[in-house]
C-alpha positions in Angstrom: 156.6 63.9 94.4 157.3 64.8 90.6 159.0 68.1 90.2 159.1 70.8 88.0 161.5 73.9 88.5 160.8 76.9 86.9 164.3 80.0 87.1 165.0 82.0 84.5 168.6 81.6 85.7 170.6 78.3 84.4 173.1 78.6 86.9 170.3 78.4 90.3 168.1 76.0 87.7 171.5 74.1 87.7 172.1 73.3 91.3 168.6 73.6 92.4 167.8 70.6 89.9 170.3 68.8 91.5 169.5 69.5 95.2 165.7 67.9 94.1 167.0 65.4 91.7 169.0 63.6 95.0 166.2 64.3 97.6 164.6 61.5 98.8 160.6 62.0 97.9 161.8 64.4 95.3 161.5 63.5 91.3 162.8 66.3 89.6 160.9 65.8 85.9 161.9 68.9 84.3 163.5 72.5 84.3 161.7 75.7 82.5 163.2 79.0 82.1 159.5 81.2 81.7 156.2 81.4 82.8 154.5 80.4 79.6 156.6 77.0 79.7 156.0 76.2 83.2 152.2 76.2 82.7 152.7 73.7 79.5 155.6 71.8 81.1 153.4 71.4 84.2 150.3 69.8 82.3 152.5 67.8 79.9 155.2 66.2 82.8 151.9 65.8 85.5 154.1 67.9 87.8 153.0 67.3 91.3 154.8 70.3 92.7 156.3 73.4 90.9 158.6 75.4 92.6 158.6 79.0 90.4 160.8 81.9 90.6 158.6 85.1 91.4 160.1 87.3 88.3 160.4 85.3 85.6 159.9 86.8 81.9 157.1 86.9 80.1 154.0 86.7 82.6 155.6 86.7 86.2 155.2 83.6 88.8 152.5 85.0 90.3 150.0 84.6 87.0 152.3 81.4 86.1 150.4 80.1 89.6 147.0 81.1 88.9 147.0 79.0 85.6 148.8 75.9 86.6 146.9 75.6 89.8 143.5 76.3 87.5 144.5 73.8 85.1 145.5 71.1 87.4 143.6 72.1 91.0 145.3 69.0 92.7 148.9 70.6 92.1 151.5 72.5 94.5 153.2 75.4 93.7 156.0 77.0 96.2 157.2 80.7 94.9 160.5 81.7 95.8 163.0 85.3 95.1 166.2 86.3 95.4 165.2 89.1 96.8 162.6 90.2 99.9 159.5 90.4 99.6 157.9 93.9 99.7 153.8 93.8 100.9 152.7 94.1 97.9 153.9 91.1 96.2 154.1 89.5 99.9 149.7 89.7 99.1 149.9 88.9 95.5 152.0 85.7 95.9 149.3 84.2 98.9 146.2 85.6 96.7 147.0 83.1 93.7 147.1 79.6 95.1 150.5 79.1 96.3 151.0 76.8 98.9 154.2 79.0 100.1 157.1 81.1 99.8 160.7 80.1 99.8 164.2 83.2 99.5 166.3 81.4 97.5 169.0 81.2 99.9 166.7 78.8 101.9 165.9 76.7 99.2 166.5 72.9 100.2 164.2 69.2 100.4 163.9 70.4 104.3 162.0 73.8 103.4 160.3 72.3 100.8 159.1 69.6 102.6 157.9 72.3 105.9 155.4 74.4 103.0 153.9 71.2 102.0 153.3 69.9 105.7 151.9 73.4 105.6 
């Protein structure tokens, strides 16, 4: 499954990207820091799976979702935060497509791999 991770912080980008990159099933195909270049990178590398931060600048991960997942209908994306979700956002992250939620903390190929089985 091809990859693409999408933090605006180098640092979790960092050893996120190399948690994926040594998964087995995992490709990791590229690393974005925004919202507006994880809906180009996600066309231009055929990402199969994009696993986005919630707050990222520019447009957030929530409206990041809503236009990969329009451009390319057969794609995954898993949201994830540093922080709890609050109801609010809790609605807005299932109400745009994606296929799950993730707090950072629990980030590994194990949780990733429970969302998609779904």
């Amino acid at each position: 499954m091809r990859v693409l991770l999408v933090d605006d912080n180098p640092a979790f980008r960092s050893v996120a990207g190399a948690m994926v990159a040594t998964a087995g099933g995992f490709e990791l195909v590229g690393e974005v820091g925004s919202g507006e270049e994880a809906v180009t990178a996600a066309r231009l590398l055929d990402a199969d799976l994009v696993v986005m931060d919630i707050r990222l600048p520019g447009i957030d991960g929530v409206e990041s979702t809503r236009r990969i997942l329009a451009d390319g209908p057969g794609r995954a994306v898993v949201l994830m935060s540093a922080q709890a979700l609050d109801d609010h956002l809790s609605a807005e992250a299932l109400s745009c497509g994606a296929r799950g939620f993730l707090h950072k903390e629990d980030f590994d190929a194990a949780a990733l791999r429970a969302i998609l089985a779904g």
